[in-house]
C-alpha positions in Angstrom: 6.0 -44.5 14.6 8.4 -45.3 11.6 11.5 -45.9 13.4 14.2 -43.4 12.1 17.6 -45.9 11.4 21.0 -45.0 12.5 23.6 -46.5 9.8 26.7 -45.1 11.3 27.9 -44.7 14.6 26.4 -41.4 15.8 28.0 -39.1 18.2 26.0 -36.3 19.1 26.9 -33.6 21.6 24.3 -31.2 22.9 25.5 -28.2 24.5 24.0 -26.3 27.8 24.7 -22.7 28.3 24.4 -22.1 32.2 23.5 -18.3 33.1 24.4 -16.1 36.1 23.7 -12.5 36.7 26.8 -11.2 34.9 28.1 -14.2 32.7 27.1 -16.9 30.0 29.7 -19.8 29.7 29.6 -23.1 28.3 29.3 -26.1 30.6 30.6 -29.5 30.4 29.0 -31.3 27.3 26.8 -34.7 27.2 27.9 -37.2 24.5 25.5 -40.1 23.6 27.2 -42.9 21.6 24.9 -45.6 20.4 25.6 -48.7 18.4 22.4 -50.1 17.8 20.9 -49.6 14.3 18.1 -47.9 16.0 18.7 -44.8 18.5 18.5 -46.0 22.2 16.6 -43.0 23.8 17.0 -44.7 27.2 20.5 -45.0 26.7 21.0 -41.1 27.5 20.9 -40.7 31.0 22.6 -37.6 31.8 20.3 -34.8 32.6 21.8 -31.6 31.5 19.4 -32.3 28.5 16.6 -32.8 30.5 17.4 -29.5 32.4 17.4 -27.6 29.0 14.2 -28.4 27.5 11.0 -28.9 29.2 7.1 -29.8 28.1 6.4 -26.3 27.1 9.5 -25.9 24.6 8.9 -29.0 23.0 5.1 -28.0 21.8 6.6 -24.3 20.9 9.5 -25.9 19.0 6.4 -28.4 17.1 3.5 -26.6 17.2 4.0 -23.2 18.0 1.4 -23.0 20.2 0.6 -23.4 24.3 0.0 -26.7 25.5 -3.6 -27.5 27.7 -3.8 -28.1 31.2 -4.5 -31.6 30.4 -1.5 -32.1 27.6 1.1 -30.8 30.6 -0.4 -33.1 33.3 -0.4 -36.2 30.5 3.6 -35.7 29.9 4.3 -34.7 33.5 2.5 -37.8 35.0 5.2 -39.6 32.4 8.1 -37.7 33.8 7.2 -38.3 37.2 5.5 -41.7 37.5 6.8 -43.2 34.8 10.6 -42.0 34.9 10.1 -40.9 31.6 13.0 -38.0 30.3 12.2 -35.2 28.4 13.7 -37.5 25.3 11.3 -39.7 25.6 8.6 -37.2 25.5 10.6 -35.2 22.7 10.1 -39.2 21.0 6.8 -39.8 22.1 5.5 -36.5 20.0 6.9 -38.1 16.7 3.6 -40.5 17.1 1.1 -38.1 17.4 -1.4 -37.6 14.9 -0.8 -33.9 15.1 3.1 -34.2 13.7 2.2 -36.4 11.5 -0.7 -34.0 9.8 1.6 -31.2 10.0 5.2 -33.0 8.6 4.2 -36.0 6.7 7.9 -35.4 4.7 9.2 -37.1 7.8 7.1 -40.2 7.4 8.1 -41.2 4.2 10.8 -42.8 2.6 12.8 -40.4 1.3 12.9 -37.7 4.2 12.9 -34.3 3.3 13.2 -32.1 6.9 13.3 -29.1 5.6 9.9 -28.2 6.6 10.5 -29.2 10.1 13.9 -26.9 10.6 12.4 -23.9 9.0 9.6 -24.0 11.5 12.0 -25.4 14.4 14.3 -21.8 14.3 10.6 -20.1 13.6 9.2 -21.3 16.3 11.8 -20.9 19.0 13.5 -18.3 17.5 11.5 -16.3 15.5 13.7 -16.2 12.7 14.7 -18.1 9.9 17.9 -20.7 9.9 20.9 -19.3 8.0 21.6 -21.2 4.9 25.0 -23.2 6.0 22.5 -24.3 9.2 19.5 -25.2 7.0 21.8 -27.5 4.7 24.0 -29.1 7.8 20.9 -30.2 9.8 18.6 -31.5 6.5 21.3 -33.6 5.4 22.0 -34.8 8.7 18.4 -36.1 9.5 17.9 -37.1 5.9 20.9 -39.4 6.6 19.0 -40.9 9.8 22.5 -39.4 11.3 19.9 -37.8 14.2 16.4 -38.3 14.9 14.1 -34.6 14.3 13.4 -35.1 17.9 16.9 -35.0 18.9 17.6 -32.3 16.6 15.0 -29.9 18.5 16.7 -30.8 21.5 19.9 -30.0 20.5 18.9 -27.0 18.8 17.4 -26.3 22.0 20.5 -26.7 24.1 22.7 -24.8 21.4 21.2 -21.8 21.8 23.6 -19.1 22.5 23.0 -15.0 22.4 19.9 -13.5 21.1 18.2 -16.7 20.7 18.6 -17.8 24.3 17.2 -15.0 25.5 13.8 -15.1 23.2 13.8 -19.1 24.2 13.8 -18.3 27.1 11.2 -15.3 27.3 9.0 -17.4 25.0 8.5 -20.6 27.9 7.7 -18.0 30.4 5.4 -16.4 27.9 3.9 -20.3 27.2 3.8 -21.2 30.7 1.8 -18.0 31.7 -0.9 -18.2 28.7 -0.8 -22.0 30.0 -2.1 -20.9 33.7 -4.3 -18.7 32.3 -5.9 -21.3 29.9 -5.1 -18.9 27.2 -4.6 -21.6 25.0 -5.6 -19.9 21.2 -3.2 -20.2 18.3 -3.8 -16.3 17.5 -3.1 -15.0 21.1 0.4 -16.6 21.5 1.5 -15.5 18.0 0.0 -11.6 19.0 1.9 -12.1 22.3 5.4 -13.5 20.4 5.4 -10.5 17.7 5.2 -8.3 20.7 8.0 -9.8 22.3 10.0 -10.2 19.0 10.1 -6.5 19.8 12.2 -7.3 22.3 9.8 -6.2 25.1 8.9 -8.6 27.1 7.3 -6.4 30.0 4.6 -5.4 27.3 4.4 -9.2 26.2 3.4 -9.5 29.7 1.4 -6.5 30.5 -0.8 -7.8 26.9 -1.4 -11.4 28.6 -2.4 -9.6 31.6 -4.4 -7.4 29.8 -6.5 -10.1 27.3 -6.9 -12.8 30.5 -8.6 -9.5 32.3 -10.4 -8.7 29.1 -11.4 -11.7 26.9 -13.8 -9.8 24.9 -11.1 -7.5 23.5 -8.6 -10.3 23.1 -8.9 -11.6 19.8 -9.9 -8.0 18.4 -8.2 -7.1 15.7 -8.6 -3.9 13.1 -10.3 -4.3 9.6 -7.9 -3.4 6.9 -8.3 -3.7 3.4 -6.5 -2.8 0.0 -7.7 0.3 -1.3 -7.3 0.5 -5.1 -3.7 -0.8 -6.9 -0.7 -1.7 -5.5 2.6 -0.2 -6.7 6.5 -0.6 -5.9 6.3 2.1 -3.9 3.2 2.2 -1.8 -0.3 0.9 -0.9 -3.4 2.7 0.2 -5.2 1.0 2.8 -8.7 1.5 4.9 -8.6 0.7 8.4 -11.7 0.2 10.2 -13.2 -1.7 13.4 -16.5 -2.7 14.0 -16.1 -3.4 18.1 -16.9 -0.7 20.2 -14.3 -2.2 22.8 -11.1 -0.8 20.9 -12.9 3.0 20.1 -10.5 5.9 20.6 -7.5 4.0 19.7 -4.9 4.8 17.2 -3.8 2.7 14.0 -0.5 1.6 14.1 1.7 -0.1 11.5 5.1 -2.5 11.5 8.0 -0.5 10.2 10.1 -3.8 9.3 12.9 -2.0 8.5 13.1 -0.3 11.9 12.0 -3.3 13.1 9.0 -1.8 15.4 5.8 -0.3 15.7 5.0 3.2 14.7 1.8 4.8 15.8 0.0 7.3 13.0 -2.0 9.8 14.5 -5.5 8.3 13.1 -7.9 7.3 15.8 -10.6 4.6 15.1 -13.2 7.0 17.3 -16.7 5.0 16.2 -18.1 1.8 14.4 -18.5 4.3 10.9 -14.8 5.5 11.1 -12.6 4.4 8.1 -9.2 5.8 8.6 -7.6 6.2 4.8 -4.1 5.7 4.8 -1.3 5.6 2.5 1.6 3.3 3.0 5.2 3.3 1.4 7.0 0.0 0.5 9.8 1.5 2.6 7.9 0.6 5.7 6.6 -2.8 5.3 9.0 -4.0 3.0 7.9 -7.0 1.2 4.6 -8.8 1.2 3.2 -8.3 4.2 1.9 -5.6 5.9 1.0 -5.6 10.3 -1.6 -3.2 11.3 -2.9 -3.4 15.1 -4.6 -0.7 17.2 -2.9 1.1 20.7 -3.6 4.0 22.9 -1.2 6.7 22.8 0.6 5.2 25.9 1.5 2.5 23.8 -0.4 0.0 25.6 -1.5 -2.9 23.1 -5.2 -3.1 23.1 -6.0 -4.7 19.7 -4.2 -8.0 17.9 -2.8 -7.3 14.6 -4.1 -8.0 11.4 -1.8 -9.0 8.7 -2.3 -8.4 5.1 -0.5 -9.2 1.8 0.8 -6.9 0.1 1.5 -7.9 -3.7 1.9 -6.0 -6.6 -0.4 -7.0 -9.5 1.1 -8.8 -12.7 -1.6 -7.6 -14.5 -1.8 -3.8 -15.4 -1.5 -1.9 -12.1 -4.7 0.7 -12.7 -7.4 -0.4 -13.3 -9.8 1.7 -11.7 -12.6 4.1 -13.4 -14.1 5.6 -10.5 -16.7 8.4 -12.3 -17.1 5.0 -15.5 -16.6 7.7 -17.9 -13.9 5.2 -20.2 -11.0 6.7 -19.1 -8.9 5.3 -16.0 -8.3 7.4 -13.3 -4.4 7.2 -13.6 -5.1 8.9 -17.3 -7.9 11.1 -15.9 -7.4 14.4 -14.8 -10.6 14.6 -13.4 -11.6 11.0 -12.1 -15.0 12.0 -10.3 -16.7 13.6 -13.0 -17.5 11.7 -16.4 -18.0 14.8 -18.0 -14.5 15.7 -17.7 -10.8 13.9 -18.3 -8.4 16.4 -19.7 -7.4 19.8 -19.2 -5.4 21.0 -22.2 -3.6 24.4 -20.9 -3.5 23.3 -17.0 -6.1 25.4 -15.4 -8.4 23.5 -13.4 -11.6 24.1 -16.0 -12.4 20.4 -18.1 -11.9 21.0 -22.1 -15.1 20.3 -22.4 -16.2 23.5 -20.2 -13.5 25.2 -20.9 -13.8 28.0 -23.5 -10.6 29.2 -23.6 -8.4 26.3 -24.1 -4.6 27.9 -24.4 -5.3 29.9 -21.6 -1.4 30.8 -20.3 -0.6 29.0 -16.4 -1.7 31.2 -13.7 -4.2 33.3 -15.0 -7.0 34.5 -13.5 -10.2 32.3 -14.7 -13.9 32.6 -14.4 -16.1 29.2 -14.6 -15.9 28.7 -17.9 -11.8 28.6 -18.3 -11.6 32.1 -19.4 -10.3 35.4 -18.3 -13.0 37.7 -16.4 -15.0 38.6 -19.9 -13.4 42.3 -20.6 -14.7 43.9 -23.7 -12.3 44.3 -26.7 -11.0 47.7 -27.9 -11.0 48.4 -31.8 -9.3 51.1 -33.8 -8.0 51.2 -37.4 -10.1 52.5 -40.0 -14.1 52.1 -38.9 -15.2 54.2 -41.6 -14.8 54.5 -45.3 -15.5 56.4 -48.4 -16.2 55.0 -51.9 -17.6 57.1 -55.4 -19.8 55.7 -57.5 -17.1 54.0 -60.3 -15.0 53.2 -58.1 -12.8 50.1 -57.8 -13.3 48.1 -54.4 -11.7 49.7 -51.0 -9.7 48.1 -48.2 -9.6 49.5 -44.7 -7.9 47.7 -41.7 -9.6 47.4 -38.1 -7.2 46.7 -35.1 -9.0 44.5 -31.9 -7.2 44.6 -28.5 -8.7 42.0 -26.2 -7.0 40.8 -22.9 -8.9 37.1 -23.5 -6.6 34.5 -25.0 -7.0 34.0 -28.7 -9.8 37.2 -29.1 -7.8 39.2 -30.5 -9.1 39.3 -34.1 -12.2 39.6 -35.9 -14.8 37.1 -37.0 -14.5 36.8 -40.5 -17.2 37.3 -42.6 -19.1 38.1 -45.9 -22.0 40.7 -45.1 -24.2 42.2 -48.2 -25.1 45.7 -47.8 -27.7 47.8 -49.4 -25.4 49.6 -51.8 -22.4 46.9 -51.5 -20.2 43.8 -50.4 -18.2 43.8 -47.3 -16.0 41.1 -47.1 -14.1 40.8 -43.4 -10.9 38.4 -42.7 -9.7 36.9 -39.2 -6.2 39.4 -39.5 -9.4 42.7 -39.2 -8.3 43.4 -43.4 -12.0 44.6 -44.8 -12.6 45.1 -48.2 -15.9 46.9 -49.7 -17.1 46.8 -53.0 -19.8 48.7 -54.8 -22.4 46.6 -55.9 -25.4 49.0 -57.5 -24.9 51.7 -60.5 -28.4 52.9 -59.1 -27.2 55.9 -57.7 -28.1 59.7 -58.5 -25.0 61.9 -58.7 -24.4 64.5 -55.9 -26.2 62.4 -53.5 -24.7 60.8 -50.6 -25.7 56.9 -49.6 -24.5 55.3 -46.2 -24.1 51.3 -46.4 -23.8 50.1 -42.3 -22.6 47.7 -41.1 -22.3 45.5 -37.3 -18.9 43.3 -37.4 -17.8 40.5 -34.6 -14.8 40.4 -33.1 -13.4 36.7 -32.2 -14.5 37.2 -28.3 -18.2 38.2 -29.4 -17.9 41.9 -29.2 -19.4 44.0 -31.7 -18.3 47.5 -33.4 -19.9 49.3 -36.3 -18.1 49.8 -39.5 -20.1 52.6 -42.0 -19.3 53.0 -45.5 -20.2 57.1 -47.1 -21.0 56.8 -50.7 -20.8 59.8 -53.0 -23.4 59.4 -55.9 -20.8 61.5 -58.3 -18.5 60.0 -60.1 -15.4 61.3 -58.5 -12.5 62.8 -61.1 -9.7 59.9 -59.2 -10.2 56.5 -57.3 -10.1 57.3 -53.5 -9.6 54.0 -50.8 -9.8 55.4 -47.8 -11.0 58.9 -46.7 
């Protein structure tokens, strides 16, 4: 191992916290003074250190993980047949091929350490360092002021409150999984988020429960990303494809609450996907913790964590009916006939044929009020002599559709005449043939559209005599 120099005189002072059943206090402290330009491990003698830590802390603190059967009767044999002290050990672990892969920093010249106390507080704490810690520490190992395997021992016999009591949970929890040979990397971090819950019975209850059940152990849901991403929320499908967690319920991390909180979706068979729809406000951040329990509570699955990231890149981009328009602009994403819907009344533009229909109207398929036939009135008839100068009548429509109201304006040659018809129902008839015999009367007919498509008849009575004044309407 590259030996790690001391180039002042180093006083360091580790710290035990003894506990009884009602009080934690501080107990007299251990000071190691060396001289040398190397630390002398075997100069530290006193054992409140070695009464702190133990085996099983020292490959949480490291590796985060449980050690074998065989890794605990290596470093015990040391302890005990060798007189070996848990510094040693803490030492011996700073030439294994396993540090070294995992914090090469520490192995070259310039030492950077911060890698190694982020993961330290992680590991044995479940939390991150606070800033003011971070910086004392780095700059005290980048110094060569303290070895990193002193540091985890003093961090180890510093801790006070909250962190003591998850220290020493989590070397229970080690040393259990340990006897149990439940020795994978994804068990112990399942069993550590439960007791970062601050339950430790139902840390102990899932240990119980996967070293009685090792086919459901390492179970976890299937959850994927469902679409976009926004700020606010993220749609997710959970799934599982193992019969052995059927009939339990999905359950998500509520970070800010800091717990679990169990939806009332049920994973009930291999082709269930449960569709959910998440707000930011619960996982807060970039990751999101999904695991399966019965409605007891009882943890069953381990979790599955996914990241949660909102795109860079335009947030929809999803077409689902590939009709050109995205859904987030498409009123009506499933059908590719269909994206807008002009005046708001469920029918497509493109089938709807009455576009300005007025919110909350009664419809039929086709967007329109229930067809009701349109009432006319006004002047249907009209009289003209032969000589005379054109005639203008008006013709009123009443029609409860939208925008029928009106007539369907038109130019219509007669037998005797010219009818010309505007939108407003204004009609205007003009004689067209002096080929008529005096005292005779002629009849011109003729059928006229309203706007909705109903029809009325509109007859003109021509006298055959010239008549003594111009008449326009009878």
């Amino acid at each position: 191992m590259k030996k790690l120099l001391l180039i002042v005189l180093t006083l360091v002072t580790f710290f035990v916290i003894a506990e009884d059943d009602t009080n934690a206090t501080k107990e007299s402290n251990t000071t190691v003074i060396s001289t040398t330009n190397e630390i002398n491990t075997s100069a530290v003698t006193t054992t409140s250190i070695i009464q702190k830590a133990n085996i099983s802390t020292i490959y949480l603190a490291m590796f985060n993980r449980v050690p074998d059967k065989a890794g605990l009767d290596y470093w015990e044999k040391k302890i005990n047949d060798e007189n070996w002290t848990i510094i040693d050990v803490s030492n011996s672990f700073f030439d294994q091929n396993e540090t070294k892969e995992l914090y090469p920093e520490l192995y070259k010249d310039s030492v950077d350490s911060v890698k190694l106390i982020t993961n330290i507080y992680q590991n044995l704490f479940n939390r991150y360092p606070d800033g003011d810690g971070l910086a004392y520490w780095d700059r005290q190992i980048s110094a060569q002021l303290i070895s990193p395997n002193l540091f985890i021992l003093s961090i180890v016999n510093g801790a006070i409150g909250k962190d003591i009591e998850f220290l020493a949970s989590a070397e229970k929890i080690s040393k259990d999984l340990s006897s149990k040979n439940i020795l994978v990397p994804e068990d112990f971090r399942d069993v550590l988020n439960i007791l970062s819950d601050g339950n430790e019975e139902l840390a102990f209850n899932y240990i119980n429960y996967i070293a009685n059940e090792p086919a459901v152990k390492r179970v976890r849901p299937t959850v994927t990303i469902d679409g976009n991403v926004t700020k606010d929320q993220v749609q997710i499908k959970v799934s599982s494809s193992s019969s052995l967690i059927f009939g339990l319920n999905v359950s998500i991390f509520n970070k800010p609450m800091d717990r679990w909180d169990m939806s009332n979706n049920k994973i009930s068979s291999a082709s269930d996907i449960i569709e959910m729809v998440i707000s930011s406000d619960i996982y807060s951040g970039e990751e999101l913790k999904v695991r399966l329990q019965d409605e007891s509570e009882n943890i069953t699955s381990g979790v599955t964590t996914i990241t949660v990231k909102v795109s860079k890149t335009p947030l929809y981009t999803l077409d689902s009916d590939g009709d050109g328009v995205l859904d987030r602009g498409d009123m009506f994403p499933h059908d590719a006939n269909e994206s807008r819907d002009t005046d708001g009344d469920g029918v497509g533009d493109n089938a709807d044929e009455c576009n300005s229909t007025p919110k909350d109207t009664v419809i039929s398929a086709n967007g329109c009020p229930p067809d009701t036939k349109a009432t006319f009135s006004g002047d249907l008839t009209g009289t003209i002599h032969r000589g005379d100068n054109p005639v203008t009548g008006q013709i009123t429509v009443t029609d409860p559709n939208d925008g029928e109201a009106g007539m369907n304006p038109k130019t219509l040659t007669g037998i005797y005449g010219l009818l010309v018809v505007e939108e407003s129902g204004k009609w205007t008839y003009s004689l067209t043939t002096a080929n008529l015999t005096s005292g005779l009367i002629y009849t011109d007919k003729f059928n006229l559209a309203s706007k909705g498509g109903d029809y009325v008849g509109l007859t003109m009575i021509i006298n055959g005599s010239v008549a003594d004044t111009n008449s326009t309407t009878p």
